[in-house]
N, C-alpha and C positions, 0 to 999 in steps of 0.2 A: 208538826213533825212530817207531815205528806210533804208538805213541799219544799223542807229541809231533803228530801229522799229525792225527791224530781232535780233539786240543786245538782248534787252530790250524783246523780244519774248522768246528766249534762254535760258535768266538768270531768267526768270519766269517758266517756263518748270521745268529745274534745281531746282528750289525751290520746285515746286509740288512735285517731285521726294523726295528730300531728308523729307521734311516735312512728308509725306505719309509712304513711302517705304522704303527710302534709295537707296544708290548704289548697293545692295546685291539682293535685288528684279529685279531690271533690268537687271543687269548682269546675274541673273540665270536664268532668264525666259529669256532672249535672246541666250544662252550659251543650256538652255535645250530644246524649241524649234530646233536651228540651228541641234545641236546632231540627237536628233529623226530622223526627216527630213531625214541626211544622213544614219543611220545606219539602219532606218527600208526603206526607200522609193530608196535609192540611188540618192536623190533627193537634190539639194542644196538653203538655204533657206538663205535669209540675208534681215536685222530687217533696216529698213527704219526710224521707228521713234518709241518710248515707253512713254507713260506716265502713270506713277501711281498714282491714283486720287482719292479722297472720294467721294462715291454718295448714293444717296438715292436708295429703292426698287425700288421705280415709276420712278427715273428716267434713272434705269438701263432700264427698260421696253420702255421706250422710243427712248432708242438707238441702239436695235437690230435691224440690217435692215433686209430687205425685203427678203424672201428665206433664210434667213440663216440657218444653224444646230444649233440648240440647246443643248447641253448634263450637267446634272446634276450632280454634282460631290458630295459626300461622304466623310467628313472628320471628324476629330476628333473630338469626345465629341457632337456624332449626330447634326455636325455643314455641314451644304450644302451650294454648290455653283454653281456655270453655267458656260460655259468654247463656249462660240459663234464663230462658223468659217462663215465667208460670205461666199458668192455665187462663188465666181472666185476662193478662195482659197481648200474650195470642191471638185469642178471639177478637178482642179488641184492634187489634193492627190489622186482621184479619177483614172484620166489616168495614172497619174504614174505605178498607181499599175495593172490596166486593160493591158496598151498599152505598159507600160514600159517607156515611154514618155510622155510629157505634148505639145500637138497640137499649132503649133501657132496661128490657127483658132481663134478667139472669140469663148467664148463657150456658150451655148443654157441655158438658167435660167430656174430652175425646183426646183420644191418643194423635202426639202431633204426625203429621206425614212431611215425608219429602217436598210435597208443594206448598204445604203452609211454611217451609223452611227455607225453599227459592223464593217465596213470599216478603220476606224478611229481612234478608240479605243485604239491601241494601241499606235499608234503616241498622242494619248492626253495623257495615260497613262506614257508612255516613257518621254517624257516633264515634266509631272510635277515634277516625281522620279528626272530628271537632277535638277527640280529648287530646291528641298528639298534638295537633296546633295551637290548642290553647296550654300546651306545655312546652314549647319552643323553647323558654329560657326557663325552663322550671329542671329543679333534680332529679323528680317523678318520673322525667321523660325518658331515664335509662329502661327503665322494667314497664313503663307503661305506653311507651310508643311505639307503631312499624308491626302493628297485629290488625290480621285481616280474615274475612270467613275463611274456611277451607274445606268444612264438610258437616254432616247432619248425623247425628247417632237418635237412633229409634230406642232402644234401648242405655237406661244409664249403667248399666255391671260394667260393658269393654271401659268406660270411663277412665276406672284403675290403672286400666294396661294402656290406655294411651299417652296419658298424660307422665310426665316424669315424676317419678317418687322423689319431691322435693317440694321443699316449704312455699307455701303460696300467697300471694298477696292477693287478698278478698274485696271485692266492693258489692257491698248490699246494701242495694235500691229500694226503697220503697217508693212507688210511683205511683200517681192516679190521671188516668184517661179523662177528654171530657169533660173536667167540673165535677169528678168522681164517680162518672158514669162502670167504670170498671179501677180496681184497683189490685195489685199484686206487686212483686216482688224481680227484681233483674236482677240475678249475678254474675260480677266479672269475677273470674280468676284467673288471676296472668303469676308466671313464675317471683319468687321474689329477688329472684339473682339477678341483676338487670344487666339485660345483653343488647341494648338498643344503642342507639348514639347518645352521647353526651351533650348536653346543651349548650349554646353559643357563648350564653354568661357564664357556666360553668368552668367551659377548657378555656377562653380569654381569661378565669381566675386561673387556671392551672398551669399558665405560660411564666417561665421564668421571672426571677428578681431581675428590674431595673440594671442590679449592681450584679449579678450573679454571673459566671464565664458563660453561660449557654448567650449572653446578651452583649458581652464583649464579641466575642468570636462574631456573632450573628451581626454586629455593629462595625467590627472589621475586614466584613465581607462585603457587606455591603461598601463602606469605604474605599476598600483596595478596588473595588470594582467601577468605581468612578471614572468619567472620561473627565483628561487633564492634561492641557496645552504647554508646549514647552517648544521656546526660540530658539534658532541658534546663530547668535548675533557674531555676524565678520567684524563691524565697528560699529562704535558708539562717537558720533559727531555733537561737541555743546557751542552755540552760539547764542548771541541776543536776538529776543523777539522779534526787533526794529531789521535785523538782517534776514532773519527769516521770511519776513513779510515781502523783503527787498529781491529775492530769489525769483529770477525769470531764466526762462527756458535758454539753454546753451554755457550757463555757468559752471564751472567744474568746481567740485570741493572735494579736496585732499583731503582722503583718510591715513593717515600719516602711520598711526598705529595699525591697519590690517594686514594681516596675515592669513591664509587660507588654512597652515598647518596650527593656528591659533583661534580656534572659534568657542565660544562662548555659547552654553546652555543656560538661558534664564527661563522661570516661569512667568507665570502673567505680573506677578509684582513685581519683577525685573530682578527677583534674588537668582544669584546665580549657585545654579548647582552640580554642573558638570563640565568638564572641559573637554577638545575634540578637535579633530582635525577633518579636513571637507576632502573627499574622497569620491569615486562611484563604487555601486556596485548594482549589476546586472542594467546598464543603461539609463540609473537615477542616481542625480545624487545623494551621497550619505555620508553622513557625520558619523565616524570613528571616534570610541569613548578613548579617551587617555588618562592616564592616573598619570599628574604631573612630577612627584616624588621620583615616578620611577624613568623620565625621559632620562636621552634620550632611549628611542624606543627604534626595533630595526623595524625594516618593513615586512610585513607577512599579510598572509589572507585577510580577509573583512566579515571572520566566521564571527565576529564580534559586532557589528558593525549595525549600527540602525537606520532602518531607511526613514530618509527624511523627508515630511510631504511631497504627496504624489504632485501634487503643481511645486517645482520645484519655486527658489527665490530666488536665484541667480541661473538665468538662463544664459545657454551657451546659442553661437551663433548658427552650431551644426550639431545632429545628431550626436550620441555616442555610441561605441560598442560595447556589444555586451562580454564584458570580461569575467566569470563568476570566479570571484574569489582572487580579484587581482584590486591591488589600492593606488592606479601612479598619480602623481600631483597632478593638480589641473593647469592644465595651459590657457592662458586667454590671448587670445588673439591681440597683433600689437596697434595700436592704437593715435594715427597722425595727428596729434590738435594745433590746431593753429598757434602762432607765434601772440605771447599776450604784451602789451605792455603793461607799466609799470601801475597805472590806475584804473583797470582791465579789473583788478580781483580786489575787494576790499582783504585788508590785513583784519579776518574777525576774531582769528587766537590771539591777536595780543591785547585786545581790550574785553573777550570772549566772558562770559562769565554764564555761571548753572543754571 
């Protein structure tokens, strides 16, 4: 029957825990305690028993015992908290650091002071940093992260008045110094409303559905915001490879089909998606969108007009001026070629092929 009652003791414990806190709460306040301990004290600590608990303001008040240190803790979103060491665990942080050692004597009970509480300070503050990091991707981290010392109360009555009248989440330590050279009690009380940041695997689950509009949109922005190449072809010349290859310097090839008031917007797969005519404006040239349906079209300003690559494609032989807001056709300069004869130019449209 005892040890059906120690079962049954366990598996309710366990429950408090996971209700309250979770796993993530124990492990890190046991893990950042232990830490401290050795890195700041050279001191070795090990956690006897932990329960995290919900309690009232009154009746936190009611369970700080007698002589203990008090320190008030500072955390997120002007939320405070209290962080209680007893009497034998004091003393003990207390020689370590004086003597280098903790006495096997019993030690003498005395009211804490101010310097046994700058004493401390850092082992409290070291602790908590352990239990926030070690809750990074934990749920615990809203209400248990971003709490740090802030001051020392000598007396526990102001207690009531400082802390907020609201429900609090308890972790009671049983701890032993040592190899159980000293052993007592550490209580955290932090608010239970958690005002801290939210953890990393947390809000990654809290971000929208795949499929949901917050993921469209955000998917469409990114998109539309794309950089995206677009030609504007005067003509398109097809001949056989064999002529191609055949092409030396000084041969002329007729574009039969171009026209300047006829230009061609393709993108990089050569689909074509807008029509235009070759224009300046402001001293570059630009291609004018036309909606074909509605030619012809008169002449007006180039408030429409896109400028087309700063290195322009067809360059002129002389500067331009700068006209804003004027469109006139382009001139090219006229051009003497010499007299060809008759097998001077292969004929490659009549045998041409794609």
């Amino acid at each position: 029957m005892a040890e059906a009652g120690i079962i049954r003791r366990k598996i309710a414990s366990q429950r408090a825990v996971t209700a309250e806190g979770g796993p993530g709460a124990d492990r890190g306040w046991r893990i950042g305690l232990a830490r401290a301990a050795r890195d700041l004290m050279k001191l070795s600590l090990d956690v006897q028993a932990l329960v995290v608990e919900r309690r009232s303001l009154a009746e936190l008040a009611e369970l700080v015992p007698d002589r203990a240190l008090i320190a008030i803790l500072d955390g997120p979103r002007e939320g405070l908290g209290a962080i209680i060491l007893t009497q034998p665990l004091l003393s003990g942080f207390i020689e370590a650091q004086t003597i280098g050692r903790i006495r096997a004597q019993d030690h003498v009970p005395r009211k804490p002071t101010r310097t046994d509480a700058a004493m401390v300070v850092a082992l409290i503050d070291t602790a908590l940093s352990g239990l926030e990091q070690a809750l990074a991707d934990e749920a615990d981290l809203v209400w248990a992260g971003g709490f740090r010392y802030a001051s020392f109360l000598d007396d526990p009555r102001p207690l009531t008045l400082l802390l907020e009248d609201a429900p609090l989440r308890l972790l009671r330590t049983t701890v032993s110094l040592a190899g159980g050279l000293r052993t007592g009690e550490i209580l955290l009380a932090l608010p239970a409303e958690g005002r801290g940041q939210r953890p990393v695997a947390a809000a990654m689950q809290a971000t929208p559905s795949d499929h949901g509009p917050a993921f469209v949109q955000a998917l469409s922005e990114r998109v539309n915001g794309a950089q995206t190449r677009v030609e504007a072809v005067l003509a398109r010349l097809t001949m056989p490879l064999a002529h191609v290859m055949a092409l030396t310097e000084g041969m002329i090839l007729p574009l039969q089909d171009a026209a300047i008031d006829r230009i061609s917007l393709e993108g990089l797969d050569g689909r074509h998606v807008a029509d235009g005519k070759l224009g300046q404006n402001r001293g570059m040239r630009a291609v004018r969108l036309i909606d074909k349906a509605a030619q012809p079209q008169t002449q007006g300003g180039m408030e429409d007009a896109v400028p087309a690559f700063p290195t322009p494609r067809f360059t002129a032989s002389a500067p331009m001026a700068e006209e804003p807001g004027d469109f006139p056709a382009m001139d090219f300069p006229a051009m003497d070629f010499p007299a060809m004869g008759e097998g001077d130019l292969p004929n490659f449209f009549a045998t041409g092929t794609d």
